[in-house]
LOLOVO-306979 format. One record per residue: x, y, z of N, C-alpha, C in turn. Coordinates in nm, 4 decimals. Each point is the difference from the previous one (the first is absolute). Example, Ala and Ser with C-alpha at 12.3 -4.5 7.8 and 13.67 -1.06 7.14 Angstrom:
! residues 2
REC       nu       nv       nw      cau      cav      caw       cu       cv       cw
REC   1.3190  -0.5690   0.7800  -0.0890   0.1190   0.0000   0.0900   0.1200   0.0000
REC  -0.0350   0.1050  -0.0720   0.0820   0.1190   0.0060  -0.0770   0.1090   0.0730
END
This chain:
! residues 153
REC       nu       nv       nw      cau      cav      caw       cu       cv       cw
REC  10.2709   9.5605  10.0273  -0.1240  -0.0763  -0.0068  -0.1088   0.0745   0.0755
REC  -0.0675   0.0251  -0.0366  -0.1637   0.0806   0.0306  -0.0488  -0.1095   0.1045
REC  -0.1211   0.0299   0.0198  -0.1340  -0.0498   0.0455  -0.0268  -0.0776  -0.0401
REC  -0.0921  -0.1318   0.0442  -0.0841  -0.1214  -0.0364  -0.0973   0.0915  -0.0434
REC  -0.0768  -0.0942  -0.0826  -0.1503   0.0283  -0.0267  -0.0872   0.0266   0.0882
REC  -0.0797   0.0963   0.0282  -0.0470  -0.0182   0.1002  -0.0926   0.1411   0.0104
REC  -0.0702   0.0221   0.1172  -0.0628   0.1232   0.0344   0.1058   0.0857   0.0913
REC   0.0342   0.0836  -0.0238   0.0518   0.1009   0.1225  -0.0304   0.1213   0.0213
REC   0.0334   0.0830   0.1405  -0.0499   0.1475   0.0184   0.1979   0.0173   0.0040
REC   0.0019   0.1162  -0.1175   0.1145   0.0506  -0.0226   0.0351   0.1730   0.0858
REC   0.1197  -0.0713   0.0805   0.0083   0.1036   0.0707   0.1044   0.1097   0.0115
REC   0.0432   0.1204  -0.0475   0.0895   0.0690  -0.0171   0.1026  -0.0390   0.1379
REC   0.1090   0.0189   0.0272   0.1265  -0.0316   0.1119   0.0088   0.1551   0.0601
REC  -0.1135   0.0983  -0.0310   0.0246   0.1522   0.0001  -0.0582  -0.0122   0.1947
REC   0.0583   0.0619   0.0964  -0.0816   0.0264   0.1405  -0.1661  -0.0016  -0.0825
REC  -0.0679  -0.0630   0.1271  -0.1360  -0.0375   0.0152  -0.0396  -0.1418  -0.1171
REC   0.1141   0.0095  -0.0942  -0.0620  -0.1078  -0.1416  -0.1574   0.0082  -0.0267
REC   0.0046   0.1261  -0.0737  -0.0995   0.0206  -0.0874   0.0230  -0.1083  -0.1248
REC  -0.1626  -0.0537  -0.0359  -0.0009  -0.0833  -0.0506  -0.0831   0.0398  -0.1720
REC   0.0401  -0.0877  -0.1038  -0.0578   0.0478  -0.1260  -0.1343  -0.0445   0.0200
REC  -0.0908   0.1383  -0.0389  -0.1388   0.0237   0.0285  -0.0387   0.0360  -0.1364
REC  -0.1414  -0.0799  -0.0323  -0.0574   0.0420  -0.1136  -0.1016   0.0891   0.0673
REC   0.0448   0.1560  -0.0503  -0.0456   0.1110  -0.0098  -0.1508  -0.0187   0.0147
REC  -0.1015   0.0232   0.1237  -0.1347   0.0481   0.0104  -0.0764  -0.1988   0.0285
REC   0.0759  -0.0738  -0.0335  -0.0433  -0.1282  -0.0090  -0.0548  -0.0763   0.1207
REC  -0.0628  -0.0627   0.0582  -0.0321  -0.0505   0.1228  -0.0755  -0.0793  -0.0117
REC   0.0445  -0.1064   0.1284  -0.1998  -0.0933   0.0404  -0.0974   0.0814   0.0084
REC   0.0433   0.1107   0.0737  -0.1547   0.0863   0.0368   0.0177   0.0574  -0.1163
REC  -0.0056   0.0090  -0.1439  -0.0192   0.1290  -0.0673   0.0277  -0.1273  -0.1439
REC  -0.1199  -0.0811  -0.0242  -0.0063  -0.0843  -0.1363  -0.0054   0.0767  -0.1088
REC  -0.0731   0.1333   0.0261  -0.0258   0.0760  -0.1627   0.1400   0.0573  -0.0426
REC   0.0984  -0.0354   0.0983   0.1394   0.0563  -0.0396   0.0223  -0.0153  -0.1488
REC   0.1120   0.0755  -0.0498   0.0252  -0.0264  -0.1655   0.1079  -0.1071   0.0648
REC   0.0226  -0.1048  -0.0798   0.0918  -0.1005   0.0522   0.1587   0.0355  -0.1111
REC  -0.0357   0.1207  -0.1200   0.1320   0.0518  -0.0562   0.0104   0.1653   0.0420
REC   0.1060   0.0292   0.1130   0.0186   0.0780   0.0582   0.1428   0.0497   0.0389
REC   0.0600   0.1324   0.0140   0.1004  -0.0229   0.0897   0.0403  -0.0845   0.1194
REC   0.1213  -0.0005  -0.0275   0.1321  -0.1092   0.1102   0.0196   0.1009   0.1297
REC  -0.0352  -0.0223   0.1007   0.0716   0.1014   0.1077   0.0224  -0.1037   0.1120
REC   0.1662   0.0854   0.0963  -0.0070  -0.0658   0.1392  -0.1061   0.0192   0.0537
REC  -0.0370  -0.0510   0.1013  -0.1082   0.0013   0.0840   0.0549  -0.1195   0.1429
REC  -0.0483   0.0256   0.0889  -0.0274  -0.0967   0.1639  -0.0805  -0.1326  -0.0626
REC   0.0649  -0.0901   0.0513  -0.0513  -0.1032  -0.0412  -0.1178  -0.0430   0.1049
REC  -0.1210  -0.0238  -0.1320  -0.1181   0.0039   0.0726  -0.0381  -0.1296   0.0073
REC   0.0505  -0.1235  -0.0496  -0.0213  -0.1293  -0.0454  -0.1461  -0.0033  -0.0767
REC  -0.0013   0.0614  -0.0965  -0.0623   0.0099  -0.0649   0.0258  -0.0299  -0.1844
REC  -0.1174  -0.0829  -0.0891   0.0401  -0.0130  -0.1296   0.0560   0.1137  -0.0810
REC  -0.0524   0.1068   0.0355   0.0855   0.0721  -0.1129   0.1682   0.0311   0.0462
REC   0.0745  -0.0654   0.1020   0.1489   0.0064   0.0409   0.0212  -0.1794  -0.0376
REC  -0.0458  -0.0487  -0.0887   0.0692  -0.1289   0.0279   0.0118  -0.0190  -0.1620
REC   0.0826  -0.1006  -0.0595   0.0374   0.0188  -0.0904   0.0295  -0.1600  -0.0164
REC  -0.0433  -0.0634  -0.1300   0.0473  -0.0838  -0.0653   0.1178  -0.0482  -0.0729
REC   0.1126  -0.0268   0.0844   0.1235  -0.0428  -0.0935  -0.0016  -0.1084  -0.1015
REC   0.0420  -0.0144  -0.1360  -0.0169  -0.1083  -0.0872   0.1306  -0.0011  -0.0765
REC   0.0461  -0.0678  -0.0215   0.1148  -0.0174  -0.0562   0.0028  -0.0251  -0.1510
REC   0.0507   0.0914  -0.0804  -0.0456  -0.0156  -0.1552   0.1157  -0.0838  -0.0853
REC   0.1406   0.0026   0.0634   0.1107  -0.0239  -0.0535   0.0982  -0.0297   0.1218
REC   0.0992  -0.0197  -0.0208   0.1428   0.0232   0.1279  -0.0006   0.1872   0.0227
REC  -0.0078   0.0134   0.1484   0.0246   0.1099   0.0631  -0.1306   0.0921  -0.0668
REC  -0.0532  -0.0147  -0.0824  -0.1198   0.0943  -0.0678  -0.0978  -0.0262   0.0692
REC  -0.1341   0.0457   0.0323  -0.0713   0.0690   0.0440  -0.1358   0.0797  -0.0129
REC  -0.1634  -0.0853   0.0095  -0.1157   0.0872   0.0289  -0.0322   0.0460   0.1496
REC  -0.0248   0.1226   0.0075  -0.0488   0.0268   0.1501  -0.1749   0.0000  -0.0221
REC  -0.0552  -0.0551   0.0386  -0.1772   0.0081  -0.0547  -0.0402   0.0605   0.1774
REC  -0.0778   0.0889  -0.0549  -0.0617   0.0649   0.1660  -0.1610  -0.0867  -0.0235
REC  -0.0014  -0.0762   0.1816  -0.0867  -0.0798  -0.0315  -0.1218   0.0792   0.0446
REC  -0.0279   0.1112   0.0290  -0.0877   0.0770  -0.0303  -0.0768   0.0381  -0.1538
REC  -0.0755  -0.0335  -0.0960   0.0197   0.0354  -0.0799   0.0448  -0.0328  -0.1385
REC   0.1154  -0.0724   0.0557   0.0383  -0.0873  -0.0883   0.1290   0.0645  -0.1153
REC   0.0028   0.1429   0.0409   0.0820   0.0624  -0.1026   0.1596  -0.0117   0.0140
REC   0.1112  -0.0184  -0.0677   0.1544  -0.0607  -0.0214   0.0342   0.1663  -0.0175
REC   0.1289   0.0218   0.1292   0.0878   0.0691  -0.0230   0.0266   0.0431  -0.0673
REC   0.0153   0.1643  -0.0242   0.0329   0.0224  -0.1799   0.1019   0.1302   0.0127
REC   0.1396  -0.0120  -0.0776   0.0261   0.0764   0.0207  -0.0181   0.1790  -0.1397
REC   0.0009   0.0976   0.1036  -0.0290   0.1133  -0.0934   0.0185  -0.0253  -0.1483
REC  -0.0797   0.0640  -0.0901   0.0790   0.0239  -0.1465   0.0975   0.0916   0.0169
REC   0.0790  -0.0710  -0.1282   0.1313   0.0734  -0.0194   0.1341   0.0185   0.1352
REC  -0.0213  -0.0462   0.0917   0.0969  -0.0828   0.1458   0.0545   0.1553   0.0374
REC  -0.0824   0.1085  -0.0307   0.0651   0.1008   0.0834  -0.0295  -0.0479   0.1482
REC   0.0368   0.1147   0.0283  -0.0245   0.0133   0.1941  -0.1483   0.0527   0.0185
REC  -0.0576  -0.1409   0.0453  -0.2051  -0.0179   0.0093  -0.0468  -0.0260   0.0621
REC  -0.0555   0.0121   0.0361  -0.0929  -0.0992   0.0932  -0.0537  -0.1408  -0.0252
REC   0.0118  -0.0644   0.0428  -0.0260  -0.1844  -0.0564  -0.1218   0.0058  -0.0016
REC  -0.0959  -0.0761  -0.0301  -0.1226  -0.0346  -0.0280  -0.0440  -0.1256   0.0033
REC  -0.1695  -0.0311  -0.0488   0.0171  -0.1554  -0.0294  -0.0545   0.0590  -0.1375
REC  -0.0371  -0.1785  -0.0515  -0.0669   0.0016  -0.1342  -0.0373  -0.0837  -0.0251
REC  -0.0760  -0.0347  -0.1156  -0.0625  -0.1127  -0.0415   0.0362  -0.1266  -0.0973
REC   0.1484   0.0675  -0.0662   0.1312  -0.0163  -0.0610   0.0403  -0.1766   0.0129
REC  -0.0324  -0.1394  -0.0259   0.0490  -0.0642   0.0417   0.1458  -0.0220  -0.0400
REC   0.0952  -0.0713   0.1160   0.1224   0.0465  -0.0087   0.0953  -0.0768  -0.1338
REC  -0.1124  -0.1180  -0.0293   0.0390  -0.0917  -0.1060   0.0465   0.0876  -0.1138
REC  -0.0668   0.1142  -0.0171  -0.0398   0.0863  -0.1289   0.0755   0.0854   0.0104
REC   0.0139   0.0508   0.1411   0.0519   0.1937   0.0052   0.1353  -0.0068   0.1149
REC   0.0620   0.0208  -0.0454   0.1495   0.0351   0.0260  -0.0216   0.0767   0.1865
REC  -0.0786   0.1484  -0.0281  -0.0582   0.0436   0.0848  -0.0131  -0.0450   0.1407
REC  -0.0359  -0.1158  -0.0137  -0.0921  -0.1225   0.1609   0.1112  -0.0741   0.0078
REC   0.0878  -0.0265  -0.0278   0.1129  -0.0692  -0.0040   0.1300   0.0710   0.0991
REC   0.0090  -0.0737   0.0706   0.1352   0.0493   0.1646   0.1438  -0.1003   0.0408
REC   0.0734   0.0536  -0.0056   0.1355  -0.1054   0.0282  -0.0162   0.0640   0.1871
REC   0.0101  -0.1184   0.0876   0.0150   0.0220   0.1348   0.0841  -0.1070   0.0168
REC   0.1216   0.1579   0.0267   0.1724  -0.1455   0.0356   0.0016   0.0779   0.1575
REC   0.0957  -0.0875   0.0589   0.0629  -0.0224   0.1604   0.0883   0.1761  -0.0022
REC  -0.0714   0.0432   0.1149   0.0462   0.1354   0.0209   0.0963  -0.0236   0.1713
REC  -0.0101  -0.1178   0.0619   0.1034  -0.0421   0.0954  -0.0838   0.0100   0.1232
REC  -0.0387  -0.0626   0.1195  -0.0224   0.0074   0.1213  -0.1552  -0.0706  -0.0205
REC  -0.0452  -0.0455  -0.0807  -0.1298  -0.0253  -0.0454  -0.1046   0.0975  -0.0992
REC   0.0838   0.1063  -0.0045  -0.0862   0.0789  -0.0884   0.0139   0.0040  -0.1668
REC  -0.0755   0.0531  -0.0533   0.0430  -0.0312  -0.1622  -0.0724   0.1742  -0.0360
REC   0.0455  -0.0318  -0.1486   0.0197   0.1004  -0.0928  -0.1364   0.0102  -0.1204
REC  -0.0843   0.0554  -0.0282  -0.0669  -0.0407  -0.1144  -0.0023   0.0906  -0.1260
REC   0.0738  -0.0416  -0.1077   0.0406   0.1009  -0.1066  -0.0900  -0.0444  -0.1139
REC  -0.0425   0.0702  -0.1149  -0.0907  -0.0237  -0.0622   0.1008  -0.0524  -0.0793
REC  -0.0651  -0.0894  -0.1410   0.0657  -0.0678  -0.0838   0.0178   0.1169  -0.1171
REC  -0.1493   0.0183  -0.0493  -0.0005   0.1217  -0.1066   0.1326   0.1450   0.0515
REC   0.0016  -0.0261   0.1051   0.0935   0.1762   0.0324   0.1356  -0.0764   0.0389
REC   0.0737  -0.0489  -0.0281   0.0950  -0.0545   0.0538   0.0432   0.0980   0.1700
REC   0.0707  -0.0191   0.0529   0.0934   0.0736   0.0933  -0.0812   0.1317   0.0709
REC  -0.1314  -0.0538  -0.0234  -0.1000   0.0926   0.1183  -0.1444  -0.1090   0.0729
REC   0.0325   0.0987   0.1344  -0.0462  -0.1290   0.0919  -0.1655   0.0353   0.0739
REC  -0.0417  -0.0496   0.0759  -0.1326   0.0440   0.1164   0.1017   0.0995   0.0643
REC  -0.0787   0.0837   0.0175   0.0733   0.1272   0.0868  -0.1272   0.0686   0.0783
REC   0.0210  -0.0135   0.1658  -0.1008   0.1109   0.0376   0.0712   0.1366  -0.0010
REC  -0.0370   0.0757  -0.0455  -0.0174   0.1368  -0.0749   0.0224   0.0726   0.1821
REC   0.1493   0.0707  -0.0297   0.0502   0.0710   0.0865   0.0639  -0.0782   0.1339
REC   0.0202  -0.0770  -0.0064  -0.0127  -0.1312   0.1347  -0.0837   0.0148   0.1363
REC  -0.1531   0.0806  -0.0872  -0.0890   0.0074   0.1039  -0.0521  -0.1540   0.0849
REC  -0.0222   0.0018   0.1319  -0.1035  -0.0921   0.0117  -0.1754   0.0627   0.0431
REC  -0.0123   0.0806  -0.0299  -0.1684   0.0365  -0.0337  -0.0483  -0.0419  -0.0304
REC  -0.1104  -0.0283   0.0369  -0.1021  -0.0713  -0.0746  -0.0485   0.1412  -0.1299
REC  -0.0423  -0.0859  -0.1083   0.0011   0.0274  -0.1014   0.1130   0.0799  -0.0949
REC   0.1304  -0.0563   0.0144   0.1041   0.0292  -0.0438  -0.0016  -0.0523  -0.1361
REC   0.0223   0.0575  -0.1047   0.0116  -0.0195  -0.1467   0.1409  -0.1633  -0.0238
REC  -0.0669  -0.0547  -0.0391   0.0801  -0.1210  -0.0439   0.0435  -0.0204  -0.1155
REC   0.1482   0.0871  -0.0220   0.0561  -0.0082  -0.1384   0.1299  -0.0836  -0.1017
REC   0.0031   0.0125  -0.1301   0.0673  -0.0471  -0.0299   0.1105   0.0738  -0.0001
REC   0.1650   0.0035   0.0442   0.0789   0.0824  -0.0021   0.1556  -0.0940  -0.0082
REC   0.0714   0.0814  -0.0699   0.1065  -0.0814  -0.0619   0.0781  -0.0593   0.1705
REC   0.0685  -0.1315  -0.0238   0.0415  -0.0642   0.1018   0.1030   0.0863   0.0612
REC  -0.0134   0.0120   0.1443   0.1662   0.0751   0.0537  -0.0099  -0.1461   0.1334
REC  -0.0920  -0.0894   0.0053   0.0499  -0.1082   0.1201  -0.0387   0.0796   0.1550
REC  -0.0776   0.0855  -0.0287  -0.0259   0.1030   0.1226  -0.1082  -0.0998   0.0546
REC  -0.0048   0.0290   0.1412  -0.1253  -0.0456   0.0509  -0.1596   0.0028  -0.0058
REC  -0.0476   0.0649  -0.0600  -0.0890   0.0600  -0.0987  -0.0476  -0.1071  -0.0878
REC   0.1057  -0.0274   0.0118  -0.0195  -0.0835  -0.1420   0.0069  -0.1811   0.0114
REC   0.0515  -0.0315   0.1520  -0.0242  -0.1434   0.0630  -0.1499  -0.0262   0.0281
REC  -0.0130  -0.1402  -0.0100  -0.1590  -0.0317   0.0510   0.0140  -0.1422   0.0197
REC  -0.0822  -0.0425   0.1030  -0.0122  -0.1316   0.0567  -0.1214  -0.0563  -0.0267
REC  -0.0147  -0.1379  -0.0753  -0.1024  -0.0649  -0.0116  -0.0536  -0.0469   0.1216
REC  -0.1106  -0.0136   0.0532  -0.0961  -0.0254   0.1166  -0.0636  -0.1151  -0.0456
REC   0.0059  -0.1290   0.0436  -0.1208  -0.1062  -0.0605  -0.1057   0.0360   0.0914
REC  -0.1435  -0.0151  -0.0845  -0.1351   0.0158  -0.0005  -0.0410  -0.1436   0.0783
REC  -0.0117   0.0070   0.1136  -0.0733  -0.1728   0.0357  -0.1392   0.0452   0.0070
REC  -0.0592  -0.0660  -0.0831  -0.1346  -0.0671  -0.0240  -0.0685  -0.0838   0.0807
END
């Protein structure tokens, strides 16, 4: 069982928990493109790290970055990519669509629907800020855990 509905800052389980950052996005920086690369980043409590969970089905899944407004998307064709957002609603596109099951200790897993058996992966198990946030087939590595954060308002 995933997440409630809700707002959260999603945080990798990697040392420091770099958090999913929409690429260049910020309060201070409105002219941002709000469809951009996915990267770790230090969590700045800021809109472009917070993310809209919505529940489309059992265990399925929109991530909406409330920066912006743009839904999780994963690469075309589910090679090994870099995630993105898009404008894609998830009703329509396979793409924006995420299964997030119980990865054990509180952390979870988020695998795309369209790619079966490939997950959020920070790219190398950096925690850098601006570490590439990819899709990469599941091995259950740590890399690949992340903890929902509720957003209090």
């Amino acid at each position: 069982m995933g997440p409630k509905a809700g707002t959260y800052v999603i945080a990798s389980v990697l040392d420091k928990n770099p958090v999913l950052d929409l690429e260049g996005g910020s309060d201070t920086n409105p002219l941002a493109s709000p469809l951009a690369y996915i990267v770790g980043y230090t969590n700045q409590r800021t809109e472009n790290q917070q993310w809209r969970i919505t529940p489309l089905r059992p265990g399925v899944y929109s991530l909406q970055c409330v920066f912006g407004n743009g839904w999780l998307t994963a690469p075309a064709g589910g090679g090994v990519d870099q995630v993105d957002t898009s404008i894609y609603d998830p009703r329509y596109n396979e793409a924006t669509r995420w299964k997030i099951t119980d990865a054990g200790n509180g952390n979870y897993q988020i695998e795309s629907v369209q790619f079966p058996g490939r997950v959020l992966d920070v790219a190398g198990g950096s925690s850098d800020d601006n570490t590439r946030v990819i899709l990469y087939p599941n091995y259950q590595s740590t890399n690949q855990k992340w903890q929902f954060i509720p957003v209090i308002i």
